[in-house]
N, C-alpha and C positions, 0 to 999 in steps of 0.2 A: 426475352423480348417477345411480348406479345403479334399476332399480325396485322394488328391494327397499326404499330407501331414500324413494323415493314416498311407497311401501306406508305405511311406518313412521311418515309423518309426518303422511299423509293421515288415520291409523287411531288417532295421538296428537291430534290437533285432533279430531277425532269423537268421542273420548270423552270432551276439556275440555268439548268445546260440550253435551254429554247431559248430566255433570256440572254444569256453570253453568247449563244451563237449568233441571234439577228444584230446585235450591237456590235460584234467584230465584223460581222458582212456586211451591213450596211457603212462601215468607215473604209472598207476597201476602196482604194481608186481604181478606174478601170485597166490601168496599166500594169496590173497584179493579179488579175483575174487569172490567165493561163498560168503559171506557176504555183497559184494556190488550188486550179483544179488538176495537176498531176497531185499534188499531197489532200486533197481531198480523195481521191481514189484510192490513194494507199488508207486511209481511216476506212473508206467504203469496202475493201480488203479484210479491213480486220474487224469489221459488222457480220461481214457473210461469215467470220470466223464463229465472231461469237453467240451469232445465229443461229448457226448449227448447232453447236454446241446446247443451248438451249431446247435446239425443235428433238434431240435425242435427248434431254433429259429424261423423260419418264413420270413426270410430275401431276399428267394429267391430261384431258384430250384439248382441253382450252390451251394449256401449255404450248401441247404440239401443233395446234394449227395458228398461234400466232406466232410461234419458231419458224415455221413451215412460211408464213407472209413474211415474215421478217427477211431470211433466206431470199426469196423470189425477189422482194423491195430494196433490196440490198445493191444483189447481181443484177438488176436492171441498172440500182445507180451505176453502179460503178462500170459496166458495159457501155454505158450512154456519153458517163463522164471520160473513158478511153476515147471512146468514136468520136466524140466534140476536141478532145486536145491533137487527134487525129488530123482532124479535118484543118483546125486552126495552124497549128505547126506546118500543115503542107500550102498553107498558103504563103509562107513564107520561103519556099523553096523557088528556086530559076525554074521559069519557064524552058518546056525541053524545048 
């Protein structure tokens, strides 16, 4: 398999998954939102995993500095998305 053919395949799966992603979020209702942002954090989890895992490949310096962004874009979502189900969950708690 040539790398043209990588390219091509790598660059058809990335635009299904953009495609399927805004089509499944945009039919959410808003009464689904905090339970699908705890299981989006556990996906943003397993990003930073395979983030890493890439920014050590070894593959190349463009490699590692979009491993290295990937990494950082990652642990921000998924930090961001902890602190907002944070925030949201406590507001359903008894006033002290």
């Amino acid at each position: 398999m040539s790398q043209a053919d990588v390219l091509v395949i790598g660059l058809t799966v990335f635009a299904l998954a953009v495609f399927v992603g805004f089509e499944i979020i945009t039919k959410v209702p808003p009464t689904l939102h905090t339970p699908l942002m705890s299981g989006s954090n556990a996906i943003s989890g397993i990003t930073i995993a395979g983030a890493i895992i890439s920014a050590g490949a070894n593959q190349g310096v463009l490699t590692d500095w979009l491993g290295f962004a990937a990494v950082v874009f990652a642990t921000v979502n998924a930090v961001g998305g902890f602190m907002v189900t944070h925030r949201m969950l406590g507001m359903f708690q008894k006033k002290k």
